[in-house]
C-alpha positions in Angstrom: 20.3 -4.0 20.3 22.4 -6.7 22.4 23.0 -4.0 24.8 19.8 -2.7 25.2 18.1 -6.3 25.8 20.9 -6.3 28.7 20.2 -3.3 30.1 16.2 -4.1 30.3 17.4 -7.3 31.7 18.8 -5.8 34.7 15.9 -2.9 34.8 13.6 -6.0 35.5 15.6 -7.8 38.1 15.6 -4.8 40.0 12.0 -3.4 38.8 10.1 -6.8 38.6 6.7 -4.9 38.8 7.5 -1.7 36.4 5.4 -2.5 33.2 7.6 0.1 31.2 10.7 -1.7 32.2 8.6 -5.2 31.2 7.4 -3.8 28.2 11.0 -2.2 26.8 12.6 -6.3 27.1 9.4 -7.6 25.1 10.0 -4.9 22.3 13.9 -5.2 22.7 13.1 -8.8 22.0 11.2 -8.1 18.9 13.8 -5.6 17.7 16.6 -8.5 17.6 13.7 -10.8 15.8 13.7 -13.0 18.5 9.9 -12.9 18.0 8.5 -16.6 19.6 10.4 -15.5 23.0 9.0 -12.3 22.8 5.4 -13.2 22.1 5.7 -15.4 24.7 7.4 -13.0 27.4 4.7 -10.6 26.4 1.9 -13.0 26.8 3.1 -14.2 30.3 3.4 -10.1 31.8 0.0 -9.8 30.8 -1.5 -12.8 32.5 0.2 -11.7 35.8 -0.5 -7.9 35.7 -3.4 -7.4 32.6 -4.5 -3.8 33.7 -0.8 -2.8 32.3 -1.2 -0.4 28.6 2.6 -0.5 28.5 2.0 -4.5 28.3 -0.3 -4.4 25.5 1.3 -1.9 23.9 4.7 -4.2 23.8 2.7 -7.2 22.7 1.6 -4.9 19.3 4.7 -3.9 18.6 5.6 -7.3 18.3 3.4 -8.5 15.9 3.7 -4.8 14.6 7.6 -6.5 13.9 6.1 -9.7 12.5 4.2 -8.3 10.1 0.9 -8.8 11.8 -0.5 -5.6 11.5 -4.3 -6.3 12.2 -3.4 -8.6 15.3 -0.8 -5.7 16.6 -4.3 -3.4 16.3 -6.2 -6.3 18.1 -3.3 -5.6 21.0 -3.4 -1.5 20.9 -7.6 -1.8 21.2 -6.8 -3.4 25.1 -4.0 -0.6 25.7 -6.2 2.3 24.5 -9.3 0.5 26.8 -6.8 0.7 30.1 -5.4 4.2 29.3 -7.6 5.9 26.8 -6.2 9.5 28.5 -2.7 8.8 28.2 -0.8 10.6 25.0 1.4 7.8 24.2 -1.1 5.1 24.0 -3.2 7.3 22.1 -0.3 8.2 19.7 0.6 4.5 19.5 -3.1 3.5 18.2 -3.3 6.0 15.9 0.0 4.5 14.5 -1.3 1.2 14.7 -4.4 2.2 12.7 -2.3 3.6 10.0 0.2 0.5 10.0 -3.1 -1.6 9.4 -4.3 0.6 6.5 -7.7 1.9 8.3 -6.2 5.6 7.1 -10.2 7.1 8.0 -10.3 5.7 11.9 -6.5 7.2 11.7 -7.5 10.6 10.9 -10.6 10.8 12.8 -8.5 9.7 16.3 -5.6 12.4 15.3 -8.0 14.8 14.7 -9.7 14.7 18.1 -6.3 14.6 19.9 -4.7 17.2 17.4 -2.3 18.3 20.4 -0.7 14.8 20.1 0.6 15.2 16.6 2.9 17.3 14.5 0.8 19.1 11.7 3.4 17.3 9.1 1.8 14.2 10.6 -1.4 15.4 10.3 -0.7 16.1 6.7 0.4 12.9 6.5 -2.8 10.9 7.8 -4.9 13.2 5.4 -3.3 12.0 2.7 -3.0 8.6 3.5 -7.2 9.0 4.2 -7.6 10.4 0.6 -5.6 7.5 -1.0 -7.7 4.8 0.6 -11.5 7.0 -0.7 -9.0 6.2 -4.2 -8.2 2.5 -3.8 -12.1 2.1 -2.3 -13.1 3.4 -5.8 -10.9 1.3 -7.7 -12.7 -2.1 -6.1 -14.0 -4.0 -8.8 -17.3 -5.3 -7.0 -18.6 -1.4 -6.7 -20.5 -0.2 -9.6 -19.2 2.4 -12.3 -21.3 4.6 -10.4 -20.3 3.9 -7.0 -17.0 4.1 -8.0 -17.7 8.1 -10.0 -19.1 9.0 -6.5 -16.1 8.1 -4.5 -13.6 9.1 -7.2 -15.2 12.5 -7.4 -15.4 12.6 -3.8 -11.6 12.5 -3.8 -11.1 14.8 -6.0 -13.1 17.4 -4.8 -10.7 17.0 -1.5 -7.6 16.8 -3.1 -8.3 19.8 -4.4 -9.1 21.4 -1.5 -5.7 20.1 0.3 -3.8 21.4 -2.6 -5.0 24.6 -2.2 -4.6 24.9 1.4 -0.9 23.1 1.4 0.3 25.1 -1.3 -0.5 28.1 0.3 1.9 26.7 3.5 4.9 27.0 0.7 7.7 25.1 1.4 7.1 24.0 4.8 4.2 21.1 3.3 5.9 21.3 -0.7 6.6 17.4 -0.5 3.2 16.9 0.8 1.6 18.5 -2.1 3.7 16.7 -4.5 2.7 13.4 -3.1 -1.1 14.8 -3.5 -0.7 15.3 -6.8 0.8 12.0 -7.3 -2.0 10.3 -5.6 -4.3 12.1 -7.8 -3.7 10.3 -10.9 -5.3 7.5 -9.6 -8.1 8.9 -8.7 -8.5 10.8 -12.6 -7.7 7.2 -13.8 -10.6 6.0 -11.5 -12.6 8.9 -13.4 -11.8 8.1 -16.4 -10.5 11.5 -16.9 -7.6 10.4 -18.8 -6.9 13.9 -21.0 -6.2 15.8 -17.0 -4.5 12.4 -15.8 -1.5 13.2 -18.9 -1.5 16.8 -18.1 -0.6 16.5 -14.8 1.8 13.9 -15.2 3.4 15.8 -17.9 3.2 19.0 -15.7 4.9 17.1 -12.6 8.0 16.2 -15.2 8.3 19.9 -16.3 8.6 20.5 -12.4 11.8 17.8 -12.5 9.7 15.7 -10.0 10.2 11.7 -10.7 6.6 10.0 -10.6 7.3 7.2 -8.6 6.6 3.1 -10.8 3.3 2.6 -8.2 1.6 5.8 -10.4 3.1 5.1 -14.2 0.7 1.6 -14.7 -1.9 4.8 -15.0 -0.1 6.9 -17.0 0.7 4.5 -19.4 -2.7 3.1 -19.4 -4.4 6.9 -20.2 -1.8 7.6 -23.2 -2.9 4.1 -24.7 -6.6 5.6 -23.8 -6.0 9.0 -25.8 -4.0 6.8 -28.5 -0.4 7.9 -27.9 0.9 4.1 -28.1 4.3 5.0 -28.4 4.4 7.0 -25.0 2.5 4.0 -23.8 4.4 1.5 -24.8 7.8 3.6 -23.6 6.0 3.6 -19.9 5.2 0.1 -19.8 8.7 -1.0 -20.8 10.1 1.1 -18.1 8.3 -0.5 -15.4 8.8 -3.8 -16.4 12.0 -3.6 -16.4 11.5 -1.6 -12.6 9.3 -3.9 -11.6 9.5 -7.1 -13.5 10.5 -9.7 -10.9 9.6 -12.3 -8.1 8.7 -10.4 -5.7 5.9 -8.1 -7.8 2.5 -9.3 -7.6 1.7 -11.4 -10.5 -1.9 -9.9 -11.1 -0.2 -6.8 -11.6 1.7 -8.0 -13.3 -0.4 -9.7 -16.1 -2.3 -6.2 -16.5 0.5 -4.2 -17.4 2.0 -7.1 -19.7 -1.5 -7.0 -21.4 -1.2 -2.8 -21.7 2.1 -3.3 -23.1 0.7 -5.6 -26.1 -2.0 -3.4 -26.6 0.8 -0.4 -27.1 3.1 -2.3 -28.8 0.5 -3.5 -31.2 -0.7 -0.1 -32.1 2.5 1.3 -32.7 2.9 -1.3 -35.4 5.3 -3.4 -33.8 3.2 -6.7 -34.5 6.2 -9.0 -34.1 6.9 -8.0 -30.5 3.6 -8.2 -29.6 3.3 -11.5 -30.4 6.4 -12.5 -28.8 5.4 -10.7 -25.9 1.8 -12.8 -26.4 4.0 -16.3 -26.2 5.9 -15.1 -23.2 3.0 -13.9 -21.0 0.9 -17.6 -21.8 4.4 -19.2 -20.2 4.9 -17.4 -17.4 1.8 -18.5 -15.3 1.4 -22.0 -14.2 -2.1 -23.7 -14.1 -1.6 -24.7 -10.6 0.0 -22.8 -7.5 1.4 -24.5 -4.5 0.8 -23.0 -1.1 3.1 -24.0 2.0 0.7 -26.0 4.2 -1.6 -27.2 2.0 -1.5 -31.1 0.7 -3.3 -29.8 -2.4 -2.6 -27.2 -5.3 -4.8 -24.7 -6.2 -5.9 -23.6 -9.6 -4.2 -20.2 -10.4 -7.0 -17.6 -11.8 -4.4 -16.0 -13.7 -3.4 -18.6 -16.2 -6.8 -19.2 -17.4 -6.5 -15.1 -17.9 -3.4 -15.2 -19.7 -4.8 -18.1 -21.8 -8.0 -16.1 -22.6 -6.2 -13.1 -23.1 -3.6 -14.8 -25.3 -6.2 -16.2 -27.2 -7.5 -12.4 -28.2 -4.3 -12.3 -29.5 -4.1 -14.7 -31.5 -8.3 -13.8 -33.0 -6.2 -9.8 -33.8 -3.6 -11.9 -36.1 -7.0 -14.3 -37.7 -5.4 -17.4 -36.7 -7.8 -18.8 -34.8 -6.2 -22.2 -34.4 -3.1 -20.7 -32.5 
């Protein structure tokens, strides 16, 4: 990357007015995470020559590399306004969209410019478009019957796309697994918990390893059709997958709460409860963010307590 930045360096003493030049010292900046400089270098191109895509284009890749996903979209909008006929800026907003999880506005832009993308790609922003209808679904301020109409809308296109990739054979065969992956959720969404094991028992017969982001449903619908003990064998496993800092703590709490629930229905009542005194630990009434003088009350203890609490009513001893 060292050499790169050098070699842009010398591109733009001798170039001073070629924006790709410009724009390939901004993003060789970002790549080395020398991200303030190259904000800043970016910003400063732009005010002198502002009618430049490649510019803009540099400037979201940047905050692309910060982790700024909608502000790197916020920088692609200005490219795709100069050059809205040129391929690459058009390829590059279509990969912003997708970095900013707006999968729909993705698809739709691909599929006008279909010449511009590789039908694996295309595959790929179909999918991604189908998973989002599933995690709209899943939103807990839509109504059960919102959330039937966009489940079943996904389903009914999953299982078109199935149809239509499988039919490709082996060229799109990774594609269909990860549809049929993504479809659990949406059966989970459904409530259709009976075709949710099936298919993840099917998907194991095919020796394909269900990745942990899908097993939190799986475990869920064998604790729904009361197989505990496959439940409780799921929720195990991804606790000790996923179990750690980094995971998000709502998360989390659910599955710790599943777990109980499988645990407690497979008769193993002293677990359960020890697994009820760890949970009420592990989250602190207050949480303190960086930047703020004050802490905040964290929703998620007053859940555990409340949920610990249940626990305590399925074991009559109401004064634990």
């Amino acid at each position: 990357p060292y050499r790169r930045q050098r070699q842009m360096c010398i591109r733009d003493s001798h170039y001073p007015q070629r924006s790709a030049f410009l724009a390939g010292e901004i993003m060789t900046l970002a790549d080395t995470d020398d991200f303030d400089r190259a904000r800043s270098l970016a910003q400063a191109r732009i005010q002198s020559m502002p009618d430049k895509a490649d510019l803009w284009l540099a400037l979201s890749y940047v905050h692309a590399r910060m982790g700024q996903p909608h502000e790197a979209l916020f920088q692609a909008d200005q490219a795709l306004a100069l050059a809205p006929d040129e391929a690459y800026v058009v390829r590059e907003y279509v990969n912003t969209l997708s970095r900013a999880r707006l999968a729909g506005p993705a698809l739709n832009w691909a599929q006008k410019n279909p010449g511009l993308f590789s039908a694996a790609s295309l595959r790929q922003l179909e999918a991604d478009a189908v998973a989002q209808q599933v995690r709209m679904a899943d939103l807990p301020t839509r109504s059960e019957e919102e959330r039937f109409v966009i489940a079943d809308r996904a389903l009914a296109r999953y299982a078109i796309l199935i149809s239509e990739w499988e039919a490709l054979g082996e060229t799109a065969r990774l594609d269909v697994v990860r549809l049929r992956i993504d479809r659990l959720w949406a059966l989970h969404v459904r409530s259709r918990m009976a075709e949710l094991v099936s298919e993840y028992e099917y998907l194991l017969e095919q020796g394909i390893r269900v990745p942990a982001y899908a097993l939190d449903e799986v475990a869920s619908a064998y604790l729904y059709l009361r197989q505990p003990e496959k439940a409780r064998r799921l929720y195990q496993e991804l606790e000790k997958q996923l179990g750690g800092s980094a995971e998000d703590p709502a998360e989390r709490l659910h599955r710790q709460i599943g777990l109980y629930y499988a645990l407690t229905e497979s008769g193993q009542h002293d677990q359960a409860t020890l697994l009820a005194d760890q949970v009420r630990q592990q989250y602190p009434t207050w949480i303190y963010y960086k930047g703020l003088t004050q802490a905040v009350a964290n929703g998620l203890k007053l859940e555990s307590e409340q949920f610990y609490a249940m626990t305590r009513l399925d074991v009559d001893d109401a004064q634990g």
